[in-house]
Every structure is written in C-alpha cells, then in structure tokens.
C-alpha positions as CSV (number, residue, x, y, z in Angstrom):
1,X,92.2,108.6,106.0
2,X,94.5,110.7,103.5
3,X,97.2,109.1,101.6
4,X,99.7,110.7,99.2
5,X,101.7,107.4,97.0
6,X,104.9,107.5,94.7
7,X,105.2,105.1,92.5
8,X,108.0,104.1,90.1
9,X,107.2,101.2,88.3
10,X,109.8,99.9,84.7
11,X,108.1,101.3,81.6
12,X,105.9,98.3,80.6
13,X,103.7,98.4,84.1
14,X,103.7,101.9,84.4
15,X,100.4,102.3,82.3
16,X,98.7,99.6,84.6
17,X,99.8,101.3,87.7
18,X,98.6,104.5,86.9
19,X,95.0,103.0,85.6
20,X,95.1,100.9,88.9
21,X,95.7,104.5,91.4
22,X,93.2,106.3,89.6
23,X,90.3,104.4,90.6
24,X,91.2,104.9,94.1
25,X,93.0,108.3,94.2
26,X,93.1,111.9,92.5
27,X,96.2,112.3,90.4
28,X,98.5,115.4,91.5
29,X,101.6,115.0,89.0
30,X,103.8,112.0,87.0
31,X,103.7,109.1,89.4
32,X,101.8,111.2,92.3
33,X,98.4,110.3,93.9
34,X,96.8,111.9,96.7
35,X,93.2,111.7,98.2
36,X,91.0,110.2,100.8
37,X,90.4,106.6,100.6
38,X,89.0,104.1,103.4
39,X,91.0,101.6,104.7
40,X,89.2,98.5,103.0
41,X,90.8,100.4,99.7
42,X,93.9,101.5,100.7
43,X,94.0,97.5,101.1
44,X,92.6,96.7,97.7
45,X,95.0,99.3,96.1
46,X,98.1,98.1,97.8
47,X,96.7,94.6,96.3
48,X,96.5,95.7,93.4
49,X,99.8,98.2,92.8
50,X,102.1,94.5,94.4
51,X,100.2,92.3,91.9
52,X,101.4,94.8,89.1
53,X,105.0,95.7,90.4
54,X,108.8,93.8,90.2
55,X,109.9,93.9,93.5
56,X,113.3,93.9,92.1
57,X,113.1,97.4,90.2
58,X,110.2,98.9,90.9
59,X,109.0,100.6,94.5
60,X,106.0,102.1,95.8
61,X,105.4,105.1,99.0
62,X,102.6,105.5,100.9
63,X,101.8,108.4,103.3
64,X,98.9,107.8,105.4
65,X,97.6,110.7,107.9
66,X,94.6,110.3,109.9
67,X,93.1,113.3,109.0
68,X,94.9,116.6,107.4
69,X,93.8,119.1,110.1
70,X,97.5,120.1,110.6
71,X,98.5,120.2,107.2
72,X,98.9,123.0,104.4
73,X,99.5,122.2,100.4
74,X,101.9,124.4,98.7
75,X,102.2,123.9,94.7
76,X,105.3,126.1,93.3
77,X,104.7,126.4,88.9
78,X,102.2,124.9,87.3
79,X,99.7,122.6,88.8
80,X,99.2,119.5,87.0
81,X,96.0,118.7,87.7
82,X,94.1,121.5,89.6
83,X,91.3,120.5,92.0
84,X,87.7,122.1,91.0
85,X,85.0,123.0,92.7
86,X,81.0,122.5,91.8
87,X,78.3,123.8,93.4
C-alpha cells in the first residue's frame, strides 16, 4: 500500500518522530512522509510514532491508498527532497 503521514509532535519528540518515519518512509518536506510500506509496518510505525507522541498536544495523519494508479503528484517551488533514479 501507499501512505502519505503528518505529523506534529511538541519540540522535544519531534527529533524521535522523524528518526522513527524515516526507517519506514521517504521524507517529502517538514513533518511529511510518503512511500510504500506493507501493512505489518504501517503497524510497527503507528506503534512506534503513539509510543513517542502526547495525545494531548501532539497528532498524527495517515493516508492510506491501495495502490496510486489514479493518482498524480504535483510539487509547486522547490522540492525538498527530490526522488532519484539509478540504473
């Protein structure tokens, strides 16, 4: 599956969420994840991210889409981490 997550987490866990979504998912800009990820570690992520958070100020999205067939990205200024390709 493809997920895109938010996250805004208070200044102190911010560092450990973004460590945390990175060995699951390719960062796209502050805060923004996206990639393909099996269920098994969407699970483990989600684990992880609640473990981490304050349910009081912080919150965390998830966008899950079986596959992206339908879909087209569209990135307006400067990319903040462009996707390469090697051959």
């Amino acid at each position: 599956m493809f997920v895109i997550l938010f996250y805004d987490f208070g200044e102190k866990r911010v560092g450990r969420a973004l460590k945390t979504c990175r060995k699951y998912l390719t960062w796209v800009q502050n805060s923004v994840f996206e990639g393909e990820i099996t269920e098994s570690n969407l699970k483990k992520l989600k684990y992880e991210l609640v473990a981490k958070m304050d349910k009081e100020v912080d919150s965390l999205i998830i966008y899950t889409f079986a596959n992206m067939k339908y879909s087209n990205k569209e990135v307006i200024g400067i990319e903040k981490n462009p996707q390469s390709l090697f051959l």
